[in-house]
N, C-alpha and C positions, 0 to 999 in steps of 0.2 A: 505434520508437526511432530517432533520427537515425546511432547505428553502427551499425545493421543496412545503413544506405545506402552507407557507408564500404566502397572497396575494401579486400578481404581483406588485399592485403599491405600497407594502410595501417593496420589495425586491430590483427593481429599482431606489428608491425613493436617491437622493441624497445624505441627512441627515441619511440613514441607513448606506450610506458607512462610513462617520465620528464619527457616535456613533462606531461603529467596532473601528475603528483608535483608538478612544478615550478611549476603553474600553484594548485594546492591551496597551496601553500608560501607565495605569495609571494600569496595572499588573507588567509589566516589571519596573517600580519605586517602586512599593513597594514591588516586588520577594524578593530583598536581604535581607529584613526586616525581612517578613514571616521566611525564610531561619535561617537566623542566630538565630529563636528561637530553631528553632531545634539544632544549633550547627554552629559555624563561618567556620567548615571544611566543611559544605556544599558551603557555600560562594565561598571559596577558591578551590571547585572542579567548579560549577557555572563557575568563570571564568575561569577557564583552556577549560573548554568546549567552551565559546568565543574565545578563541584562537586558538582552534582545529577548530570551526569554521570558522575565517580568514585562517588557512592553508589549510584545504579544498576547499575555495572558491578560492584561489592561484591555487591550482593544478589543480580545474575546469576547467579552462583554457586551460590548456596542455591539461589532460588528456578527459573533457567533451568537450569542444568547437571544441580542434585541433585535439583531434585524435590520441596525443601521451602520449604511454606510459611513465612514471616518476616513477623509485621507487627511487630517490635519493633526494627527494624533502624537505626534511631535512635536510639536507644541507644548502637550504636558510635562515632557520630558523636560524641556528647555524650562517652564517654568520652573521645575523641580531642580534643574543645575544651576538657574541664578539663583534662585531663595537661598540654596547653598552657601553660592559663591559668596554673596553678601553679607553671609552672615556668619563666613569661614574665614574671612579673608584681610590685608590690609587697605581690601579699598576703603572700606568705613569703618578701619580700625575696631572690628565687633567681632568676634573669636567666640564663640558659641561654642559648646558642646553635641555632639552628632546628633544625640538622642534628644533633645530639643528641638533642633534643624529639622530633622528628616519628618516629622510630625506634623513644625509647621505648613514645609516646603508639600505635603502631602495634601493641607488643609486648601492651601494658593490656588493647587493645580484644581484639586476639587471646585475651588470657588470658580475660577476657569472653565473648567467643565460644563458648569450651572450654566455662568455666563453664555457658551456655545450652546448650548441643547437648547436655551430658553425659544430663542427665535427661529428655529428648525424643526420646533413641533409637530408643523404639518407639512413639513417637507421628507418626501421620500426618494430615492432612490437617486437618478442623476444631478436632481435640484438640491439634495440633500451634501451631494460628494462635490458640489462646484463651492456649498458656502463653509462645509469646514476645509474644502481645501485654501480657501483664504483666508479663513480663519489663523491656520497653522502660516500663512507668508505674514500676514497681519503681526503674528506674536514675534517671527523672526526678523523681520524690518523694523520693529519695534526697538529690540535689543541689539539693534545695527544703529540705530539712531536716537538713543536714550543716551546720547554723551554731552548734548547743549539742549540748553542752555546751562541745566545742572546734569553733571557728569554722573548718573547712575549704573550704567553700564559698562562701560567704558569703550563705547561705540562697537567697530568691527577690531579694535588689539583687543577684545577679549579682557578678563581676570585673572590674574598668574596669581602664585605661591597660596593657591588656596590649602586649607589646614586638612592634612588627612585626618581619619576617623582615629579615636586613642578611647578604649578603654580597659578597663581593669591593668592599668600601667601599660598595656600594648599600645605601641605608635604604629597603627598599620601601615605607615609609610616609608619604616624604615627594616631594616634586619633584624633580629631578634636572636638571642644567644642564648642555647640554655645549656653548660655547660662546653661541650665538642659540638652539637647540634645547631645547625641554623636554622630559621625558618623567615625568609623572603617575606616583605610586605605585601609581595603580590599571591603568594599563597595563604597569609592570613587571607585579605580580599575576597579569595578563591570560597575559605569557610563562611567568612560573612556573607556573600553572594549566595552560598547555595543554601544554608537556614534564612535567608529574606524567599527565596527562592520556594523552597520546601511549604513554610508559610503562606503563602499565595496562592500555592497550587492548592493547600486545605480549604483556604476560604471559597478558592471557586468551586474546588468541587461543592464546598458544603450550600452555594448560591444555587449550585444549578440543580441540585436536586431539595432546594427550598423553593420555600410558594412564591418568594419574589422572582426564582428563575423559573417556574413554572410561568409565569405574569409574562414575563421577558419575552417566553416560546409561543404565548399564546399571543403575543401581537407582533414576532417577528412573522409568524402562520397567517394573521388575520387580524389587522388591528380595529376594523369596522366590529368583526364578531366578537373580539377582547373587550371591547366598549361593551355591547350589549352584554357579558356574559358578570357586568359591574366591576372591570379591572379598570383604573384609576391612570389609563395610558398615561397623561399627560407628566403623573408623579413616577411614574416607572419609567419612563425613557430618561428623566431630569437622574432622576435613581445611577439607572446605565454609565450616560455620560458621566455622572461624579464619581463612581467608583471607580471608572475603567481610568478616565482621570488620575486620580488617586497612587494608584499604582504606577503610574507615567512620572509622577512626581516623586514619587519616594527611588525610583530608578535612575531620576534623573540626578538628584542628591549624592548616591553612590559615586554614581562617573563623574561627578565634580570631583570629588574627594580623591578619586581614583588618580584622576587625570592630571588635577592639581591646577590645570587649565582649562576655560572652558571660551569660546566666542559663536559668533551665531554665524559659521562655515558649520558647525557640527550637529545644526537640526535643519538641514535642508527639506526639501520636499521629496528627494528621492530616500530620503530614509522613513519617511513618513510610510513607502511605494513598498520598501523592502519589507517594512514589518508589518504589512499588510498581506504582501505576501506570504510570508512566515503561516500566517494564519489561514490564508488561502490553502497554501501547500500541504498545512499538514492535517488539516481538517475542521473545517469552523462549526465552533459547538462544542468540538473534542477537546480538553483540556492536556488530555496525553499527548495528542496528533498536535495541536501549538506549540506544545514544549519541543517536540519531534522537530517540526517547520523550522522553528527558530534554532537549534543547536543545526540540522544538515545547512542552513542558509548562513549561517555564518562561517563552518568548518569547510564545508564543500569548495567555496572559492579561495579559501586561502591558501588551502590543498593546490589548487588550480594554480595559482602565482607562485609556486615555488615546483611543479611540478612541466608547465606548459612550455618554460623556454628551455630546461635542460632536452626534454623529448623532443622540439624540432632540433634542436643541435645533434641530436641523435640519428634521428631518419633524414634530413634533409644538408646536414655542417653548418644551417646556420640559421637565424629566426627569423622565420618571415613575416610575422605576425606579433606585433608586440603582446606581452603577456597579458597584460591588463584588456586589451581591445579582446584579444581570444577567450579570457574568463569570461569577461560579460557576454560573449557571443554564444560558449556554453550555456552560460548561468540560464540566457534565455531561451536558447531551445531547448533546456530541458523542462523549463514551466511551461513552454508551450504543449510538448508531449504529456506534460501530466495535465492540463488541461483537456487536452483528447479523450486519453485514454483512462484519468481518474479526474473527473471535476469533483469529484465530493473530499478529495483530499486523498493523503496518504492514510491515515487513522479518522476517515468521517464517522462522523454520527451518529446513532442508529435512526435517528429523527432525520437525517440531511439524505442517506444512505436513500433511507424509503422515498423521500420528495424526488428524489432524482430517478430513481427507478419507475416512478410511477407517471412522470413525464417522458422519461425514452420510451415505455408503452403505450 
């Protein structure tokens, strides 16, 4: 690595860590800039990857901290987009303010959460991932079919002209003018995205190295031994699911807003698949390695659909493989190889790192 070469007391030195700070700072402000010369649909994948990343850092939780498995963890999200929609929108003529909404919509998911965790207590591992995986079809066929008798949902047409987020006179949904200068609503977005973002990331870290995420490791490690050592399993897993919850729902509120549309095609169960991935890949438990997971798994294949049909027309004159069949065919041999070759993730653990090492010996 190039600071191993770094004199010591330039590595040490105080003002090395804030030039770092400083220089991280003032990339990520001008990212969306750089971005949209290439095209504003980069922007608008950009932030979906923030998003992907809050719902990784969500499931962190459950699935890195506590030990349990979640395939239904879209769900939260979905709750977090209708609370929105409904209370954004002219289906029930109720126009909310963001910061209202997202608070509630956060409280919903949370209540949800409780809801799932309660009867999966003593469920671990495959019996655990068969009932949030229904859990999560349960809440989407819910919102597929919440149009009769009384039309809450508005079945599978979804909620349109839902209210972007506005404040301090910003309409983040539209253009912004400040004198010769523009700034796109999907680059506001892009700043609100990455301080909800930034935020998350403090709270987890500041969980996992608190006594509640110490509780967390000691019954993802051993939850018979967590019991006798007087840790309150039964209140820390409820813990878990509400917060990881939580965060599913305040992300899901976002892409309401964002998208201005929402219906139950957009929390299927293969999204539930990808952002578990996300957290598989980049290392569960690692709060850096899920951010990591979740930004390559979103950019990685989009890269791949604008990169896979020009290169057969290259080598071959012409595509023999539709783009979309050939990304997923990547997408999945490369999880398959880092499963081989890295099961503890790209950025594991130092806790995950030693469990696996200690089983390959």
């Amino acid at each position: 690595m190039v600071r191993s070469y770094l004199p010591a007391s330039i590595r040490h030195h105080p003002a090395t860590l804030w030039v770092g700070v400083a220089l991280i700072a003032i990339s990520l402000i001008a990212l969306p800039f750089a971005l949209s010369m290439v095209g504003m649909a980069w922007v608008r994948i950009t932030n979906l990857a923030i998003l992907f990343a809050l719902l990784a850092l969500g499931l962190n939780i459950v699935v890195g901290f506590a030990g349990l498995l979640d395939l239904g963890y879209i769900a939260f999200y979905a709750v977090g987009a209708y609370v929105y929609a409904l209370l954004a929108s002219p289906h029930f003529g109720i126009h909310l303010p963001f910061w209202v909404i997202l608070p509630i919509g956060a409280l919903f998911a949370c209540f949800f959460g409780v809801l799932l965790g309660s009867p999966t207590l003593k469920l671990r591992g495959d019996y655990l991932a068969i009932v949030t995986l229904g859990f999560g079809e349960i809440i989407r066929i819910f919102m597929n079919n919440l149009s009769e008798p009384w039309n809450i949902t508005n079945g599978p047409k979804g909620i349109t002209t839902i209210d972007s987020i506005k404040f301090l006179g910003l309409d983040f949904g539209t253009t912004s003018r400040f004198g010769d200068f523009a700034l796109p609503g999907l680059i506001k977005y892009y700043y609100l995205l990455l301080f909800i973002l930034m935020v998350v990331i403090i709270v987890n870290l500041r969980l996992q190295n608190s006594r509640v995420g110490r509780a967390w490791e000691a019954i993802r490690e051993d939850e018979l031994a967590a019991r006798a050592m007087g840790i309150n399993t039964t209140n820390m897993k409820l813990l878990a699911f509400a917060m990881g919850a939580s965060f599913g729902g305040v992300a899901g509120g976002v892409f309401a807003s964002i998208q201005s549309f929402i219906s139950p095609e957009s929390f299927t169960l293969t999204e539930s698949v990808m952002i578990l991935a996300m957290v598989v890949l980049g290392g569960m438990g690692n709060v850096w390695g899920v951010v990591l997971g979740a930004i390559l798994l979103s950019f990685v294949p989009e890269i791949l659909r604008y990169t896979v049909e020009p290169a057969q027309k290259a080598l071959f004159g012409k595509q023999l493989i539709e783009a979309e069949v050939l990304r997923m065919l990547l997408f999945g041999l490369a999880m398959v190889v880092m499963m081989l070759y890295r099961p503890a993730g790209l950025l594991p653990s130092a806790v995950r790192q030693r469990e696996l090492s200690r089983s390959e010996s």
